[in-house]
C-alpha positions as CSV (number, residue, x, y, z in Angstrom):
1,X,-26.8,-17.1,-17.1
2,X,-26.2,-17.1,-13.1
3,X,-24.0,-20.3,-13.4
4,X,-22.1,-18.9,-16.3
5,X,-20.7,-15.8,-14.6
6,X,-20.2,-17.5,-11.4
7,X,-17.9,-20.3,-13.5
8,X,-16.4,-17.3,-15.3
9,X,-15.7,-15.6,-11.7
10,X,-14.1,-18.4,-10.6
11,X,-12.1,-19.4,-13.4
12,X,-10.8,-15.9,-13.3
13,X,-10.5,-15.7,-9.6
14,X,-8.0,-18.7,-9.9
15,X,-6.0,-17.4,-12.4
16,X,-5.9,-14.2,-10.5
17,X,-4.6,-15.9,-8.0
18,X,-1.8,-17.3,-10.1
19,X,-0.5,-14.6,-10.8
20,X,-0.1,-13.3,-7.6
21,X,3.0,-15.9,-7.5
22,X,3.2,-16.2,-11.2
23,X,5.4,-13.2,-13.1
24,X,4.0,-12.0,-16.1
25,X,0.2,-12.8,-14.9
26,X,-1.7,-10.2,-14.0
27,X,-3.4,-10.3,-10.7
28,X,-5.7,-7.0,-10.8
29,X,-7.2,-7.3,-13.8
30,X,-7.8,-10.9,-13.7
31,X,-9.8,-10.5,-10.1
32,X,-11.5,-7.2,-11.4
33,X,-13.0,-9.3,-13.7
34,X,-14.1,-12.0,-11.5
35,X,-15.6,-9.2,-9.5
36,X,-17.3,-8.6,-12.4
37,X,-18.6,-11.6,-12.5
38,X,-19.7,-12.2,-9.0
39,X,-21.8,-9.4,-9.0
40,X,-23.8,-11.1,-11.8
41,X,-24.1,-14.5,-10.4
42,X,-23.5,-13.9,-6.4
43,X,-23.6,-11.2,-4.0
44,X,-22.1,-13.5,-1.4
45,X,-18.8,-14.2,-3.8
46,X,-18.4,-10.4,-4.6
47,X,-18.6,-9.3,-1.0
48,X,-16.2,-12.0,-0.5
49,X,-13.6,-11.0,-2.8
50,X,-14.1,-7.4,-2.5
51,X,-12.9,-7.7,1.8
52,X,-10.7,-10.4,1.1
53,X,-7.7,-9.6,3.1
54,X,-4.9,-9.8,0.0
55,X,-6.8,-9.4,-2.7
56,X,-9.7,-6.9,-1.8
57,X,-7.6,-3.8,-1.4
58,X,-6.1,-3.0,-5.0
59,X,-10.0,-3.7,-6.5
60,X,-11.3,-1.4,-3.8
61,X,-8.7,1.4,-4.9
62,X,-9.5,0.6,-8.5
63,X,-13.3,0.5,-8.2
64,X,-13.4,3.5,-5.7
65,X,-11.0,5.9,-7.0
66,X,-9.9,4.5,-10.1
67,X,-6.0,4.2,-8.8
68,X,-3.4,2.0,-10.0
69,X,-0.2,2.2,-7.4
70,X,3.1,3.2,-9.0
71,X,4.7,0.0,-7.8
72,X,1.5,-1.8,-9.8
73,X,2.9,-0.2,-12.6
74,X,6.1,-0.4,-12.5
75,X,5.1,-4.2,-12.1
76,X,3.2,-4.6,-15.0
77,X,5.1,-2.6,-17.3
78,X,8.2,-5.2,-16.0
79,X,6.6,-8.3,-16.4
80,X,5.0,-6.8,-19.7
81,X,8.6,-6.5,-21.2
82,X,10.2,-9.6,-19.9
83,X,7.4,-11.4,-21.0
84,X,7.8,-9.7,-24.8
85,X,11.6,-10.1,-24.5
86,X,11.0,-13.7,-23.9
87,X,9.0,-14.2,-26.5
88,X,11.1,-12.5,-29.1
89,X,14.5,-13.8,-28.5
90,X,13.8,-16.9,-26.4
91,X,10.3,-18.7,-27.6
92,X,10.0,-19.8,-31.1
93,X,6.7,-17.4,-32.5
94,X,5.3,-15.9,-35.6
95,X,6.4,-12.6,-36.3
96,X,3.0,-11.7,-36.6
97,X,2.1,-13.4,-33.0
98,X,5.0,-10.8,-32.1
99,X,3.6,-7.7,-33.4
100,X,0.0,-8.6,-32.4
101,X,1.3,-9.4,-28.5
102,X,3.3,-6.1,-28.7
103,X,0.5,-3.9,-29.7
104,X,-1.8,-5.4,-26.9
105,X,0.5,-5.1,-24.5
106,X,1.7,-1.7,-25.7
107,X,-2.0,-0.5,-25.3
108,X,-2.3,-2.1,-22.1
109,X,0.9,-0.5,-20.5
110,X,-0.5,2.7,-22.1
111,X,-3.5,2.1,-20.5
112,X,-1.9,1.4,-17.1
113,X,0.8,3.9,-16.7
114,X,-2.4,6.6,-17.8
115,X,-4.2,6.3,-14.3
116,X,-3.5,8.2,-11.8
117,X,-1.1,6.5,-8.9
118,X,-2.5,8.3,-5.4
119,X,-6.2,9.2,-4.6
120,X,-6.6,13.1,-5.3
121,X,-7.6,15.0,-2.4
């Protein structure tokens, strides 16, 4: 299974990375589960991406302290609603793709805006 993950991390890795420069692509989630990944197939990858210089701090907040920034949030909840917005007056989809897209991301921005935004002391 080793050269399943490590596939997975890097398929997720590079999409994390698009979204760095992509709006509406989550970057976080999409390297947290790369991480994820790594750490099943290869230590050296996972220590990689956990120091990487740009992409190593936010999962170190997350897996240490379980702490999404406020401007994280404000982020995701932005490109959450321009992204629905888009689809429902711009993009021709099913109603029912509508409502099923709107209840994920509605769970995921209530997801996100439930963790806390600074490390407690």
């Amino acid at each position: 299974m080793k050269p399943v993950y490590f596939v997975v991390g890097w398929c997720f890795f590079g999409l994390g990375a698009a979204g760095a420069v992509l709006p509406g692509l989550p970057t976080v989630p999409l390297m947290l589960v790369a991480l994820w990944a790594f750490s099943k197939s290869s230590q050296r990858f996972h220590d990689w991406l956990y120091s990487h210089a740009v992409f190593g701090p936010p999962l170190q907040h997350w897996r240490d302290h379980r702490v999404i920034p406020v401007k994280a949030k404000i982020l995701a909840v932005i490109s959450m609603s321009a992204s629905l917005g888009y689809m429902a007056f711009v993009a021709d989809v099913g109603g029912w793709i509508l409502v099923v897209t709107a209840a994920v991301m509605t769970a995921g921005a209530g997801f996100i805006l439930s963790q806390p935004s600074r490390v407690r002391d």
